[in-house]
N, C-alpha and C positions, 0 to 999 in steps of 0.2 A: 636308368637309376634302379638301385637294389641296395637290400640289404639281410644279413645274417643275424638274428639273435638268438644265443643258446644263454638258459639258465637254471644251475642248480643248488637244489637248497643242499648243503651241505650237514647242516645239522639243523634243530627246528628254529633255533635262533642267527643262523650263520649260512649267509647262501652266495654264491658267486655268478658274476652275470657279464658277458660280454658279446660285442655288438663290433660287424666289421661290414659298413657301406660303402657300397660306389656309383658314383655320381659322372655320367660319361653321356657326350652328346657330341656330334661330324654335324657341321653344315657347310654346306656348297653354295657359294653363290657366284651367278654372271650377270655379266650387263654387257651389252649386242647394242653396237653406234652402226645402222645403216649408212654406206656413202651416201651423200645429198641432204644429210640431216644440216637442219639451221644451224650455222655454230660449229661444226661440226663437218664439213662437204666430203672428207675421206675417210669418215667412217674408223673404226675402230674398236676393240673389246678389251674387256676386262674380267675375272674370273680369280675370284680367292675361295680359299678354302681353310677352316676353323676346326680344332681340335681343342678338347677338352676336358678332362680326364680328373676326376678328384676322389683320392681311397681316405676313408676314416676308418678308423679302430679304434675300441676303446674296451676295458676290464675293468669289475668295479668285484673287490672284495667287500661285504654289506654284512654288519652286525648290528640285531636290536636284541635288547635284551634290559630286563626288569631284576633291578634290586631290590629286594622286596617290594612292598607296593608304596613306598612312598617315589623311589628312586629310577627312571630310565635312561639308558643309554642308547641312542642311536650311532654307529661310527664304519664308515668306509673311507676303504682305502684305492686306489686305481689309477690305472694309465693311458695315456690318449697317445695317438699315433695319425698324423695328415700328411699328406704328399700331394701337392697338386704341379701338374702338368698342363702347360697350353702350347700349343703351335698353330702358325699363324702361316702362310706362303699366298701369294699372289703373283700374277704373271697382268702386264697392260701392255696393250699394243693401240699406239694412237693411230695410225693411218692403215689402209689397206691397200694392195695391191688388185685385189680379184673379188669386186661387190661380193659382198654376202658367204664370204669362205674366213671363217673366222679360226684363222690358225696363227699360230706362233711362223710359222713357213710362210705365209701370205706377207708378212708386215714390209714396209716401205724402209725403216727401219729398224733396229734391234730392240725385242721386247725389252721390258723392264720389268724385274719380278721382284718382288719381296717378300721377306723371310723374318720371322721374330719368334722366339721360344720364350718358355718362360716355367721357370720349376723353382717349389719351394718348400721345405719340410719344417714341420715344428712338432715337435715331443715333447712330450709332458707327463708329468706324476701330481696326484692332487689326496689331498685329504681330508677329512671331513667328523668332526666331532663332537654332537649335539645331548647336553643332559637336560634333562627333566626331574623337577624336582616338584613332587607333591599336583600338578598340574597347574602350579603356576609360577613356577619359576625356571627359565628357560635360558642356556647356557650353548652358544653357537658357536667354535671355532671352527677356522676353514685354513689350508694351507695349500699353495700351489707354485709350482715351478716349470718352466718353459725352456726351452731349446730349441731357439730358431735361426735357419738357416740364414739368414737376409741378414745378420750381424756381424760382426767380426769375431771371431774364436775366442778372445780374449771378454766377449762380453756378449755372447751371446745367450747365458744364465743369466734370466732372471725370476727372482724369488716374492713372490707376494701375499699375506696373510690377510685375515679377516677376524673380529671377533663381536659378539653380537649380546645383546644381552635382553629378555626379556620378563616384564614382573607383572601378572592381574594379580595389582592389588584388594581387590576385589576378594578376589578368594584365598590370596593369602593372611587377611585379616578377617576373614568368615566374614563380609559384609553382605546381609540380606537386608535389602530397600526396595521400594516402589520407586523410589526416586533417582538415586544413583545403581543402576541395573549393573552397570559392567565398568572396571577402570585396568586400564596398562597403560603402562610406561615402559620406555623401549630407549634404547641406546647400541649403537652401533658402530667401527669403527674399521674400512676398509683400504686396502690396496691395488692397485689392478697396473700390472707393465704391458706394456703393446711394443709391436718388432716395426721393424722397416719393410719397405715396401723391396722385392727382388732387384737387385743390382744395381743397389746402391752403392754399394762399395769401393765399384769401378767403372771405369767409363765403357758404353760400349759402341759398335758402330752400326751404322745404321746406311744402306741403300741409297743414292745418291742417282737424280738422272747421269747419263753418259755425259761422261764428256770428251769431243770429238771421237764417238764411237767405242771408249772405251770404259769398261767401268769404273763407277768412282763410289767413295765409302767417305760418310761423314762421322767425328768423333764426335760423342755427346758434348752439350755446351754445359752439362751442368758437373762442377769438379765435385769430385768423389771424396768423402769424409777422412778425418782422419778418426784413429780410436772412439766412432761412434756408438751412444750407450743405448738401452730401451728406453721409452721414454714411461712416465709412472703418473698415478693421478694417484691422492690420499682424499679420503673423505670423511667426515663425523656425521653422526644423525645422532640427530635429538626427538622423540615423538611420544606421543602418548594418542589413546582408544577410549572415548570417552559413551557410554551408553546412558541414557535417564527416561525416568517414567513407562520403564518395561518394555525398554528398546521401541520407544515413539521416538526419543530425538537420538540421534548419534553425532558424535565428532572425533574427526582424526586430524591430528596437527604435525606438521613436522617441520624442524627446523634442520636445515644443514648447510656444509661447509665444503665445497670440494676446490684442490688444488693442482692443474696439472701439468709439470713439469719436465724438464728433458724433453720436451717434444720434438721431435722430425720434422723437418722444415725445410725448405730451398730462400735461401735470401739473396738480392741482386749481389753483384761484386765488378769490382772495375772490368769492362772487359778486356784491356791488356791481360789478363791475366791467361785471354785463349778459350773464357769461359763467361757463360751471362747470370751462374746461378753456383751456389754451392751449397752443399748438404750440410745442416749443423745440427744438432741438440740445442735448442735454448728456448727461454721463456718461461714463465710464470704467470698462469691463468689461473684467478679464484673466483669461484660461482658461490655465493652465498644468498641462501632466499629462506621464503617459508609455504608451505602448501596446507591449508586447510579445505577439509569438505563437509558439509554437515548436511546428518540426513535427517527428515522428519516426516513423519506419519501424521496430519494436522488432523485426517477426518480415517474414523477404521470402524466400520460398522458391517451389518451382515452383504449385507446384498454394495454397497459402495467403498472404495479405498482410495484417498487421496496418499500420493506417495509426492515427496520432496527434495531433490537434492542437489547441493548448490556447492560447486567448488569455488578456490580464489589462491591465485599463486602470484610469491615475486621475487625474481630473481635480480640480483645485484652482479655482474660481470666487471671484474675488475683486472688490466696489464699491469701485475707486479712488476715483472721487469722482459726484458725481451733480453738482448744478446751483447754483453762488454757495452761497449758506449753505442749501441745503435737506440738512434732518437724514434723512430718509428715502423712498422712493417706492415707493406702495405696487403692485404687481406684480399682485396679481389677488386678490381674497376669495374668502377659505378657508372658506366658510362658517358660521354662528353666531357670524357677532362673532369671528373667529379670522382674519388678514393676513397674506399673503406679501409680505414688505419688503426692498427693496434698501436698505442700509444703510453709508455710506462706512467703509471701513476694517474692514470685515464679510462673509464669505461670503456669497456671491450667494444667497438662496430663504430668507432669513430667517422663522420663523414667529414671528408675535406675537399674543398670546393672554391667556387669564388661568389663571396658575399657583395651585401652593399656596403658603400661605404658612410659609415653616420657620423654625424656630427663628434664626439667621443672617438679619440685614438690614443692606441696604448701599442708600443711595440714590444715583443713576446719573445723573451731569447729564452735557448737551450739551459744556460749555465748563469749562474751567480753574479761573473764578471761582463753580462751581457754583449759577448762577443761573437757568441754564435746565434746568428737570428732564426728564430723558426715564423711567423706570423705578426701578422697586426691583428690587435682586438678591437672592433667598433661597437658600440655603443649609444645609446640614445635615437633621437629621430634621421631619418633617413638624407644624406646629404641629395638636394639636388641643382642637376646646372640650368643656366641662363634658358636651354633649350626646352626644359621641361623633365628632362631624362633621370633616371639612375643612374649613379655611379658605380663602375666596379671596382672592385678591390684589386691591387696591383698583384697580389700572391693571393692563394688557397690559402685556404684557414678552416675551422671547424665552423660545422653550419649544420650539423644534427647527431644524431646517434639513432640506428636503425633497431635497436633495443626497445622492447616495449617495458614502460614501469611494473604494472601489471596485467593479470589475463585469468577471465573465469568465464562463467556459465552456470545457466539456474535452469534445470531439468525440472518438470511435471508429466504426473502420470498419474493418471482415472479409471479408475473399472468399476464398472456398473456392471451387476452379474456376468455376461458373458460380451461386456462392449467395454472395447478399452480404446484410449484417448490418452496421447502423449505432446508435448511441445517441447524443444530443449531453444534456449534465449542465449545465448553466450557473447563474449563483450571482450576487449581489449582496450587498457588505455595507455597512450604513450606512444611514444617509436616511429619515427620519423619516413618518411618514403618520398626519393626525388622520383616524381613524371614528367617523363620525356612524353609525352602524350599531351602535357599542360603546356611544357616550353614548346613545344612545335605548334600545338594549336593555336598557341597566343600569336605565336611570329607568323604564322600562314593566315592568318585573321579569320578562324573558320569557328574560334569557342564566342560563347556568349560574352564574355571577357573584353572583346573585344568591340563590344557593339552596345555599348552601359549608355543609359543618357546621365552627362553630368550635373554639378550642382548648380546649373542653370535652367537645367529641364528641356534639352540640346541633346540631340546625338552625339557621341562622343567622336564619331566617325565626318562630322560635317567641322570645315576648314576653322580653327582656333581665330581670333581676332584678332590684330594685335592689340588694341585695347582689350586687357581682361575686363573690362567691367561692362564690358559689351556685351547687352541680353540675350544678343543671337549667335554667339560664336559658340563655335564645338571645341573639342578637345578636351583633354582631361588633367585637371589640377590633381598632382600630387601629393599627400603628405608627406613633408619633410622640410628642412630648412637648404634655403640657399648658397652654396659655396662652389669648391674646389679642392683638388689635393695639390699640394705644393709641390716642387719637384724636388725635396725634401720630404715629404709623406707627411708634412704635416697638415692642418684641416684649415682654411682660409673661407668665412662667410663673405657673401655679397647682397648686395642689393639685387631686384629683378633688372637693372642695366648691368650686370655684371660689376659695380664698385665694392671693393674690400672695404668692410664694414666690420666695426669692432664684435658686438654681438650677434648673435646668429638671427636670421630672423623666417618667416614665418612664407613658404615658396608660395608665390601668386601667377604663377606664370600655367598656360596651360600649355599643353604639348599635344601633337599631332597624333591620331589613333596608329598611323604607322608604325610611327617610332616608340610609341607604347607599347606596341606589340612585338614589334626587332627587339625590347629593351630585355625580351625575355631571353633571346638566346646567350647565352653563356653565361649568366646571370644565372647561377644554384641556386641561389637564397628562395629566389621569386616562385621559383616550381616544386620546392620541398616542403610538403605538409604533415601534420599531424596524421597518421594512421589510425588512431583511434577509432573503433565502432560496435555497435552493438546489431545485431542480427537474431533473426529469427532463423535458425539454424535447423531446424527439421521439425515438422509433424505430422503423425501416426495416428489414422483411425482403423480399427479393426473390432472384428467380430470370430468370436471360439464355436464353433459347432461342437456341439459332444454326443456322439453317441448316434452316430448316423447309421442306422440297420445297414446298410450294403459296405459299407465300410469295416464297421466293427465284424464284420466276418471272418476277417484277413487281418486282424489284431489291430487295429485305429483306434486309438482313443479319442482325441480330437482334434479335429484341423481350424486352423489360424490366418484367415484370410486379412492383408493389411493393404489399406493404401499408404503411399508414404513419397512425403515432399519434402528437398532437401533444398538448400541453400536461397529462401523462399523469399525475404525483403532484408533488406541493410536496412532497420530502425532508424538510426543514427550514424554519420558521419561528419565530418569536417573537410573531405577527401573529396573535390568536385571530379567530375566525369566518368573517376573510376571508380572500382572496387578496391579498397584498400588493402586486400590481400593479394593483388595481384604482383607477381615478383618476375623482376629479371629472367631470371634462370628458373625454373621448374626442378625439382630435384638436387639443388646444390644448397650452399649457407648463403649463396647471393641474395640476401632478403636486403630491401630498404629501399629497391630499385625496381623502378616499372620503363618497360621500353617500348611504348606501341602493342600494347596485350590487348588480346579481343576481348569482348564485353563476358562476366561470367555469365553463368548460367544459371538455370533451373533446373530441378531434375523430379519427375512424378513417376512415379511406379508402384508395385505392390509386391509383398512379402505373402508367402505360403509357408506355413511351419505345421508340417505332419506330425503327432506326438502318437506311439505304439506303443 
């Protein structure tokens, strides 16, 4: 990795600056299968090798400059330049002929190599034009334009602006207070297009084992677009900077609106077609929330400083629409048969699943003329049968949103002359999370769950009666009313002999701890909980040394010794066994999903901060 920057002022107001990096890294890797390995008896290697190669350029003509002294102008103009290069080649050789002689010549059979490239360019001109007026009112325009190769020619310009506006009112109407320190108001209004991902356009082929000894080449399964556009996000901000009592309190508020559209997508399609996926543009995602932070100073004296500060955010996600008449797209699997669904006219991270089935049924169609059915809605108390058990619902249906309503955190901080003390509390409420960790422990009979004494004062795990009213029987009485689904889907009550009874009534029967515990598998409802919680999030004690003779020699002003503990107690939860932060996937949007994650962690250590 490297990089060039040259910069000259051209006049005292007017200077031009460019910058041309490159970013380049080889790696080699093998992997050596001895004959007689487990799994494995004739040995084998493998051996790829990685290229990767990426040049930036960019030139920025820069002017600042003062019209007289009420009036400034910032404004540049400049071009950006990326090319990036990857290659990829692999060679495997499953069996071997001669132990431990790891060649391409050695194999039983014909190796198999593979090969993938990949390059892609985008160009760009951008521009930038900021006034200043009097030093408080502030005027930001932005323009930028793209050229990228991963488009079609026909549409691979796209153009996107920005304009900004800022006012402290404060100083624009000369307000001098103790009380109201400092005011702005701010409004903002943006664009931003993004390209496709490389070779999209067209289908390509891809390495295939031999067959009968000769090679074979498989065509992508996903069809390539037609006239595909960039996709664009538009956004508004609303906000204002609020200071009082001589910058002891502050607050920042912001409210905004973002929409984003044309998006890049792969959606299923029949596969008659030769394909399992196809490339579109569609959709309409809108994020609207609000984010407040407020700081305060409660105690400011010589030698001690209480510092304050507490944020609080909520975002609203909402599917305008997805694609012509597609009813839903499904976002990423949740595991066991359980879907995270974008669904039009429906918060974003929809979970569809299989619920209970309750007393209360409503069938749920697509359209007006109720002909195309998506779901059944249930409602009220939990239907249950003769045997003790839950019911499932014959179809998936919605059974959470992996969205949390809101999410903050309240930061403190102490110094006592040279001892400081910090805690940060931070909190989440809302947002739904299935554990697969809850469903298997319940069905393997390993959680506490499983082992409850019931409302007789009975292990729940000791043989049910058949007489319930019997003091010494086990098992576990449900809440819910007794019935059935018809074969028809409509809800039919019974008695605890199983007789169709008009009213619903009230389940008396207990059920076997077994079958309380099997009742969890494939049963969503029963393992999806509230994520909500609050945490003790981190805290910091340390101490400043200043002025330490053998230090201060060699320019040291003061060093900053800290301990410091991170992710320290969950306060509060709703969320048994786990950490409610724990997700599916690490690193992906797979949030709302837990799948047998190990227990988090703690983490103690100490922070050193030299200051010269």
């Amino acid at each position: 990795m490297g990089n060039f920057n040259l910069q000259y002022n051209i006049l005292e107001w007017l200077s031009f600056k460019a910058m041309v990096g490159n970013d380049w890294y080889v790696e080699d890797r093998k992997q050596l299968t001895a004959q007689g390995t487990n799994g494995d008896r004739r040995g084998g290697f493998w051996a790829g090798s990685y290229r990767r190669n990426e040049l930036t350029a960019n030139t920025m003509l820069t002017a600042n400059r003062d019209f007289g002294s009420d009036i400034n102008v910032v404004a540049w103009v400049g071009g950006e330049y990326n090319h990036y290069d990857y290659q990829y080649h692999s060679t495997s050789v499953s069996d071997l002929i001669i132990p431990d002689l790891y060649a391409t010549s050695n194999a039983v059979v014909p190796a198999t190599t593979g090969l993938s490239e990949t390059h892609t360019e985008l160009q760009s001109v951008f521009g930038n034009v900021n006034f200043g007026f009097r030093n408080y009112l502030f005027i930001d325009l932005t323009a930028r334009n793209d050229w990228s190769s991963t488009l079609p020619v026909d549409n691979n310009s796209y153009f996107y602006p920005s304009v900004s506006l800022g006012l402290v009112v404060t100083e624009a109407l000369g307000v001098q207070s103790d009380i109201l320190s400092y005011a702005k108001v701010r409004a903002s209004y943006a664009e931003v297009g993004g390209t496709a991902g490389a070779y999209k356009l067209q289908g390509v082929y891809s390495a295939a084992q031999p067959f009968s000894g000769q090679p074979s080449l498989t065509y992508a399964d996903i069809k390539p677009p037609l006239g595909l556009k960039p996709q664009r996000k538009k956004s508004l901000e609303f906000g204002t900077d609020l200071k009082f009592l001589n910058n002891r309190i502050g607050l920042d508020a912001t409210y905004y609106k973002e929409n984003t559209t044309n998006q890049i997508m792969d959606i299923a399609i029949s596969r008659v077609t030769g394909f399992n996926t196809q490339t579109i543009n569609a959709g309409n995602i809108q994020n609207q929330g609000v984010e407040l932070t407020l700081r305060v100073t409660p105690v400011q004296k010589t030698d001690f400083r209480w510092d304050l500060t507490a944020n609080w955010a909520k975002n609203k996600s909402e599917v305008i629409e997805l694609y012509e008449d597609m009813r839903y797209l499904t976002l990423y699997y949740g595991s066991w048969s359980m879907y995270i669904h974008a669904r039009p006219g429906q918060p974003y991270g929809q979970m569809w699943g299989y619920s209970l089935v309750r007393e209360n049924a409503k069938d749920v169609y697509y359209d007006e003329a109720e002909t195309e059915f998506s779901h059944t809605e249930y409602s009220g108390r939990p239907l249950i049968s003769t045997s003790g058990r839950h019911i499932r619902s014959n179809s998936r249906g919605p059974v959470g949103n992996v969205m949390p309503d809101w999410f903050g955190g309240v930061h403190n901080s102490f110094t006592y002359k040279d001892l400081n003390f910090s805690f940060l509390v931070d909190f989440r409420k809302g947002g739904d999370l299935f554990s697969v960790t809850n469903m298997f422990g319940m069905y393997a009979g390993i959680l506490e769950g499983t082992a409850l004494v019931n409302d007789k004062g009975v292990n729940m795990r000791e043989d049910p009666s058949v007489d319930p009213d019997d003091p010494t029987g086990g098992g576990l009485k449900l809440d819910g009313v007794m019935g059935y689904v018809d074969t028809d889907g409509s809800i039919v009550f019974t008695d605890a002999d199983g007789t169709d009874v008009a009213a619903p009534m009230e389940n008396t029967i207990y059920g076997g701890a077994e079958r309380y515990g099997h009742d969890f598998y494939g049963k969503h409802e029963l393992s999806i909980f509230d994520a909500s919680f609050v945490k003790l999030r981190e805290v910091v004690l340390g101490y400043t040394f200043n002025d330490i003779p053998f230090l201060s020699s060699i320019g040291v002003g003061s060093v900053n010794l800290s301990m410091v503990g991170r992710n320290l107690w969950i306060i509060h939860t709703d969320m048994p066994h786990i950490d409610p932060e724990n997700a599916f996937s690490a690193g992906t949007n797979n949030v709302g999903i837990e799948s047998n994650a190990i227990p988090s962690v703690r983490s103690y250590g100490f922070n050193l901060k030299v200051v010269f």
